[in-house]
C-alpha positions, 0 to 999 in steps of 0.5 A, spaced: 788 162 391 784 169 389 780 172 397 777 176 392 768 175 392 763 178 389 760 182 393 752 180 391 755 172 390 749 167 392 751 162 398 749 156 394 754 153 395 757 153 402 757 147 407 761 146 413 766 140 417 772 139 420 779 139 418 782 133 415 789 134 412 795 138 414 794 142 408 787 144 410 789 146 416 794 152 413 789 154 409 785 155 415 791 159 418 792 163 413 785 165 413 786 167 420 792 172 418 790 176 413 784 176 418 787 178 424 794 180 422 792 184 415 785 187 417 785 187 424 794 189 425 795 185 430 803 182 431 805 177 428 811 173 429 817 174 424 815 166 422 808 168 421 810 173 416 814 168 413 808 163 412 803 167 412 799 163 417 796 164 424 799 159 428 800 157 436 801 151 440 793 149 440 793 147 434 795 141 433 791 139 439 785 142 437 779 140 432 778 146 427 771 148 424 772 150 417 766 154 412 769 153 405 765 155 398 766 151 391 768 155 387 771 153 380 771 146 383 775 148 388 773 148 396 775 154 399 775 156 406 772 162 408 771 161 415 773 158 420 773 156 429 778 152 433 774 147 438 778 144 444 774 140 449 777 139 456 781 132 454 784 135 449 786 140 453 789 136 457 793 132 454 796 139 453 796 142 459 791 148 459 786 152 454 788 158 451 784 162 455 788 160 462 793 166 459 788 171 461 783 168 466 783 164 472 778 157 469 779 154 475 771 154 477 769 152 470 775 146 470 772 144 478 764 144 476 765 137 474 761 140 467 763 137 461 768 144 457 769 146 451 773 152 449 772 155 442 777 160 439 781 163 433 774 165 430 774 169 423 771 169 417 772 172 410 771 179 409 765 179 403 762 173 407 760 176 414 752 175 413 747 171 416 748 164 412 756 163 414 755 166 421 749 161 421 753 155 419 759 156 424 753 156 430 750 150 427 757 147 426 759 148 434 751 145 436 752 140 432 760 137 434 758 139 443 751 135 442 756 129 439 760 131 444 755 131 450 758 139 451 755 142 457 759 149 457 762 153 451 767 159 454 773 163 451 775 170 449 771 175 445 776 181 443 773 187 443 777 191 437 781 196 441 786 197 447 783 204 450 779 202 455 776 209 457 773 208 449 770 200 451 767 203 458 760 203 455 760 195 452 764 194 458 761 196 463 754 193 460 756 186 459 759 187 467 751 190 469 747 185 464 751 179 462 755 176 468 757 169 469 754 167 476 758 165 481 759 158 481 763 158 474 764 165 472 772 166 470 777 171 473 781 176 469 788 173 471 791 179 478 796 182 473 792 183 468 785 184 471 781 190 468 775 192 472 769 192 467 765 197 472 766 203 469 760 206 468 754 205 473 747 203 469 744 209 469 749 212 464 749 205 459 745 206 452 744 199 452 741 198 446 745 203 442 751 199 446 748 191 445 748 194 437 754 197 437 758 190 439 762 185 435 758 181 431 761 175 435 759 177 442 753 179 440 751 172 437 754 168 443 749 174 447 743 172 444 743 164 445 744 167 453 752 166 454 755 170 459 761 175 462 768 172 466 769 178 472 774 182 469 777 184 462 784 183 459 788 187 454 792 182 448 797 187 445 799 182 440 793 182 437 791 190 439 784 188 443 781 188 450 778 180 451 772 178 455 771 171 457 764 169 453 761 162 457 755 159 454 751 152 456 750 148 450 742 147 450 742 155 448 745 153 442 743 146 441 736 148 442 736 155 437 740 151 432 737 143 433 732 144 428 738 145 422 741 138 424 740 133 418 741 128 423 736 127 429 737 129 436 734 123 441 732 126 447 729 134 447 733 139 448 730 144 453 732 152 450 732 158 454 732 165 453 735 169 459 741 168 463 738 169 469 736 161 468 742 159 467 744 157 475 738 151 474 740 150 468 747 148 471 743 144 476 740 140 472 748 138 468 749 137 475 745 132 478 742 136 483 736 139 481 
């Protein structure tokens, strides 16, 4: 099976679902290690190495959003992203991302979570249209599955804090989690995002210069966990990225083929975030 695409070859032919065998599962792992372990040089394991499949014990538990192409009659996978709602997780015992960040506030406030994770997409298929796909296909599942908040790590590409200062230190001064739900960096493993002052932040050259990942979680109004955390496997300094499913369903809602019943209110700015999460509450 070729990875090999046309750089000018029209996305006709894309859709997305989920995963329905094992084998679409591997397919979707081996994706993800010539994506994490052969552009990016994270670290495998010597098992990964053998398969050539990004693996880990979430999943199995998880449900997996995969992008594939027809192409010689043949569906090939070409992007991917693992969901796990918090009953998944908890038939497992904990999120991915509880090994970097203390979740207790989002587990505690009685909201209905999500974590995403394991992100990636071919090389020659990072446009708009597949990007576009796996955002409609994430409103599409947390509306069926009545998500009120999605969160997980956001990798920065680079373990040398003094060079993510400036995106860093933005995130920390425009795009933190309010108080009630926001994650914190696990004690023996916290780094301080406010490194630089306001004043000293090219905020547009920044906001430009960021993963496209995060940049898209930042435009539908998703905000920061308190504190990064370096993975040495996969050679990144992450973020705790949370967002409400209304920005997300309400940017997207207009691309589902199916009808969504009740009126799904779409906020820009993350400053409304606090009476969004009254109103999921109850309490507003």
């Amino acid at each position: 099976m070729t990875n090999d695409v046309k750089e000018n070859k029209p996305l006709r032919d894309i859709s997305i679902r989920l995963i329905q065998n094992e084998a679409e599962l591997h397919a979707a792992q081996n994706l993800r290690y010539k994506v994490f372990y052969e552009e990016f040089n994270a670290i495998p394991s010597k098992e990964m190495t053998r398969l050539e499949r990004d693996f880990d014990e979430y999943d199995p538990i998880a449900d997996h959003l995969i992008v594939t192409d027809k192409r010689d009659g043949e569906d090939i996978i070409v992007g991917t992203y693992r969901l796990m709602t918090q009953t998944m997780a908890n038939k497992h015992g904990h999120f991915y991302s509880s090994k970097e960040f203390d979740l207790g506030k989002l587990m505690n406030s009685g909201l209905s979570i999500m974590e995403l994770g394991r992100s990636c997409v071919m090389p020659n298929y990072r446009a708009g249209p597949v990007l576009q796909l796996l955002w409609q296909g994430i409103a599409d599942y947390v509306s069926t599955n009545n998500i009120d908040i999605m969160f997980g790590c956001a990798s920065l590409h680079s373990t040398d804090i003094d060079h993510l200062a400036q995106p860093l230190s933005y995130m920390y001064h425009n795009h933190l989690a309010p108080e009630d739900i926001r994650p914190r960096a696990l004690d023996d493993r916290y780094i301080d995002m406010n490194i630089l002052p306001p004043d000293q932040i090219n905020e547009k050259a920044v906001f430009s210069d960021l993963p496209p990942l995060i940049k898209g979680y930042l435009r539908v109004g998703a905000v920061i966990g308190d504190g990064a955390v370096i993975d040495p496997q996969f050679n990144t300094t992450d973020v705790c990225i949370i967002a409400q499913s209304h920005h997300v369903t309400g940017r997207y809602r207009k691309h589902y083929e199916r009808k969504i019943e009740k009126e799904i209110p779409s906020r820009s700015k993350e400053q409304q975030m606090d009476k969004n999460l009254a109103i999921a509450k109850g309490t507003a």
